[in-house]
N, C-alpha and C positions, 0 to 999 in steps of 0.2 A: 504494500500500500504506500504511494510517494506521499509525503511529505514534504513542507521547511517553512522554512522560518522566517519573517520578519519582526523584526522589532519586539523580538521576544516573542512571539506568536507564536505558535505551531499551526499551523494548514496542510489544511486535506486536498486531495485533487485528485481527478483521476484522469488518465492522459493514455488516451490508446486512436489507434486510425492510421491511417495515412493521406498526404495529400496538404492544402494547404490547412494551417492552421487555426481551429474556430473555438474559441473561448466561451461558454456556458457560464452565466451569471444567475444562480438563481434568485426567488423571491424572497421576500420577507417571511421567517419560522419554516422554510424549506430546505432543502440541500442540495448535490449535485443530481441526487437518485431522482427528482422531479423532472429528469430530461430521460431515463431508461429509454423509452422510446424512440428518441431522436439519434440517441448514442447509437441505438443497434441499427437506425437506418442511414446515419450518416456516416458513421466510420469507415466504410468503403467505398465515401467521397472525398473525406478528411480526415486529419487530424482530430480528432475531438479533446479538449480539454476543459474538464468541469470543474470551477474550484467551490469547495465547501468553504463560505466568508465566515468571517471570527466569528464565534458565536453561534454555528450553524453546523451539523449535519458534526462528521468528524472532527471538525477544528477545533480549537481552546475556545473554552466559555469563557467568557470573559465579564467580569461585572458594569461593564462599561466599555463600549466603543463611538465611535461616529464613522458618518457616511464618510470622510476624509481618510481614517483607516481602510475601510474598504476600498475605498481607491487605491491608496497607497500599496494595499496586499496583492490589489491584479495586477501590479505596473511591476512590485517584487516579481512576480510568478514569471512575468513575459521576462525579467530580467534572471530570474531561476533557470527559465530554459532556453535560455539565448535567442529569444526570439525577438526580430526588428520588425517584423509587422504580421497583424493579424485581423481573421475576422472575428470580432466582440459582438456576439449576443446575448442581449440582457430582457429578462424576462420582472416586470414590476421593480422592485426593491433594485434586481440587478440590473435595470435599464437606467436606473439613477446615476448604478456605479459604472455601469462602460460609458455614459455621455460625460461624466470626470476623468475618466482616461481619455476620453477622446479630446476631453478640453486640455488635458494636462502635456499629452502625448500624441499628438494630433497626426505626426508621420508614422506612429507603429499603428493605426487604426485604417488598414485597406478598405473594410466593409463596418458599418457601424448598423447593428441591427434592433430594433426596441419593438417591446410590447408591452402593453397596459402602462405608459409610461405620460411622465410631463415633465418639463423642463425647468419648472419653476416649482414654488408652493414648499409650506413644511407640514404638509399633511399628506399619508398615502394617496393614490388614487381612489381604494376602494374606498375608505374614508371619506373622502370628498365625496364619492357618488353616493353614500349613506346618509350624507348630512344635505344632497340636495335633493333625496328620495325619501327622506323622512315620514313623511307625511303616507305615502302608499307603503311603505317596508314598518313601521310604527306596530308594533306589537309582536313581530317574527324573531323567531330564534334567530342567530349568525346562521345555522342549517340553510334556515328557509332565504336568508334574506341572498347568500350566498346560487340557491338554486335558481333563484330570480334573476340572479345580478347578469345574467346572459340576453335575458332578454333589454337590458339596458348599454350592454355592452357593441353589442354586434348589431350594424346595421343591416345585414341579412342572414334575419333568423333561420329561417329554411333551409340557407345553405349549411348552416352549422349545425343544425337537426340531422341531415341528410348524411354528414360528415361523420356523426356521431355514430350514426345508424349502419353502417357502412360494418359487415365481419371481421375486416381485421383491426377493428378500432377498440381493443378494450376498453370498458366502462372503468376510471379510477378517481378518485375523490380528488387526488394531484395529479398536477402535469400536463402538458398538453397533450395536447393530441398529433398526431403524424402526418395528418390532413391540414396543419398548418402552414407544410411547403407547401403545398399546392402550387402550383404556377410558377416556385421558385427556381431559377435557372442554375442548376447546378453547373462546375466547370465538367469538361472532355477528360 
């Protein structure tokens, strides 16, 4: 299992594939295991490399960090493994952290890719979308308000019905789904 370290930190990651280089940032209270899926379809496009952020999944708990550590630990990693540029995708929490590498380190960043993500604000996304949904989500468990939040999210729902429904798409509480390349142009 690789490891290392910054700044006194210990960090997880896991780094298998070949091909160019794509960095996996997950979200907020998840880990690198919330890309399973994409690890097993894209590694015989790339490089996959998922890191577990402080505080997440394998790495050191830590009683305190900030999104500035997180940066700082993916800019360690690409300097961990020699790497001068790559493609960064960051999923919620870790869309915050590849747009601060990408601000910090703007030449190692070939492809910069986000989702559920904003550029601004000190409040999550889903958070924002809780506190401007209030009023319809207002007495629902996090369960419920979460099984809703699609229908808020995605401007077509059908299609992500359809995506879901689809055999080789297992049903899992985390992670996306494999249906979210769709359309994305892999290299030759």
């Amino acid at each position: 299992m690789p490891f290392f370290e910054n700044d006194g930190t210990r960090l997880f990651y896991e780094d298998t594939g070949t091909g160019e280089p794509l960095v996996l940032l997950h979200g907020l209270t998840s880990n690198h295991q919330m890309f399973y899926r994409e690890i097993g379809y894209l590694k015989d496009k790339f490089r996959i490399i998922a890191l577990d952020s402080r505080g997440h999944g394998e790495s050191d708990r830590l009683s305190e960090f900030t999104l500035e550590d997180h940066v700082a630990d993916t800019i360690a990693l690409l300097d961990h493994l020699n790497l001068d540029s790559v493609y960064l995708l960051g999923i919620s929490m870790g869309s915050y952290i590849a747009q601060g590498v990408a601000i910090k380190q703007p030449a190692r960043v070939e492809k910069l890719i986000l989702a559920a993500t904003k550029s601004y604000g000190e409040q999550s996304s889903m958070a924002e979308m809780f506190d401007r949904y209030k009023d319809q989500l207002e007495g629902m468990s996090i369960a419920e308000k979460l099984a809703i939040s699609s229908q808020l999210i995605f401007h077509d729902q059908e299609a992500v019905n359809a995506c879901q429904e689809q055999p080789h798409v297992e049903r899992r509480r985390t992670g996306s789904r494999i249906c979210s390349f769709k359309g994305f142009r892999f290299p030759e």
